[in-house]
N, C-alpha and C positions, 0 to 999 in steps of 0.2 A: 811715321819716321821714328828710327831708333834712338833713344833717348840714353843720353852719356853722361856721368859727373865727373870732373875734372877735378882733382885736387892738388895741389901744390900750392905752396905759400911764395914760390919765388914768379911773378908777375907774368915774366916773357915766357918760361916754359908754360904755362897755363894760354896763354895768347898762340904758343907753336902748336901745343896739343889741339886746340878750338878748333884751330884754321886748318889742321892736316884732317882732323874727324869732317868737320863740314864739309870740309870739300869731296869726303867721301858718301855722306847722306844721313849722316849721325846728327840731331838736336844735342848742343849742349849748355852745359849748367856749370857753373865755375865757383869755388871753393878754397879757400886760402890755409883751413885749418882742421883740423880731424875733426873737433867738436860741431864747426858749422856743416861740415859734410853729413856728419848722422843726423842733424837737425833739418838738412834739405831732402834727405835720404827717406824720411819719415815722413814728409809734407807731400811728396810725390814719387810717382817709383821710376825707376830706372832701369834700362835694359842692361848698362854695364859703367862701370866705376874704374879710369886711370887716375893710379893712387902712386903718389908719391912716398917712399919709405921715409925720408929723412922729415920730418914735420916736426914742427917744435910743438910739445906739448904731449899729448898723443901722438905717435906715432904711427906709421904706415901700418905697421903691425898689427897695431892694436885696434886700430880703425877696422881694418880686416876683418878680425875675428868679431866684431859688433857687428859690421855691414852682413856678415852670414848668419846674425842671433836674428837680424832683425828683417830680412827676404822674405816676401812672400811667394816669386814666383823662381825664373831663369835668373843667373845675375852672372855675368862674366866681371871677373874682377883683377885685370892686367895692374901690375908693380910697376914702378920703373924710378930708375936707379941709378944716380953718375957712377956709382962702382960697385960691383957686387961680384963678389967671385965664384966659382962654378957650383961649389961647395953652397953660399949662401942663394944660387939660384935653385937649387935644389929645395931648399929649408922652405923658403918662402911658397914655394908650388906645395910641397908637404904639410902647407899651415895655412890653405885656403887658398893664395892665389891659382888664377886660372896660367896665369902669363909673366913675363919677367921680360921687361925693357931695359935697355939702358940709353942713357943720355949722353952724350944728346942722341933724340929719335928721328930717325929716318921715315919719309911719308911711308918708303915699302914694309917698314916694321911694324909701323904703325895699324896699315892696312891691312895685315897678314894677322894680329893679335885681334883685331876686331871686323873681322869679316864678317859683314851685318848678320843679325842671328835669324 
């Protein structure tokens, strides 16, 4: 089974993303903050990472550009976003991500970003 980390620090979005992955065949692994993410990131590997931009601390961004220092194999790594304009979906794809969500996620966006690899 494909293995997902979910990161966001707000509760219910991390609970919508779980429950829409699983119910498509995805394992997942949940995450409140950039730092515990690279820390779960390195204990086990993952097929793919829905990363939240706005994170207090670290950033979505900056999480990003670590989670692709630190790959050893595939990594699909979907954004997702309450607002991002067309301009910063662009930035974001040009600076590692695979994908650009926005919030709130629909199970077909959902399922369309992460069509099992």
């Amino acid at each position: 089974m494909p293995q997902v980390l979910i990161v966001d620090d707000d509760l219910v979005n991390r609970k919508l993303a779980r429950a829409i992955l699983e119910r498509v065949g995805w394992e997942a692994v949940e995450c409140d903050n950039g730092e515990s993410a690279l820390d779960c990131f390195q204990r086990q590997p993952f097929d793919a990472v829905l990363l939240d931009i706005g994170l207090p601390g670290m950033d979505g961004r900056q999480v990003c550009l670590e989670l692709r220092k630190l790959q050893q194999g595939p990594l699909r790594i979907v954004a997702y976003t309450a607002s991002v304009l067309p301009e910063e979906m662009e930035s974001l794809v040009h600076n590692g991500f695979d994908d650009v969500l926005q919030k709130p996620v629909s199970i077909a966006a959902v399922q369309a970003a992460f069509a099992a690899p």
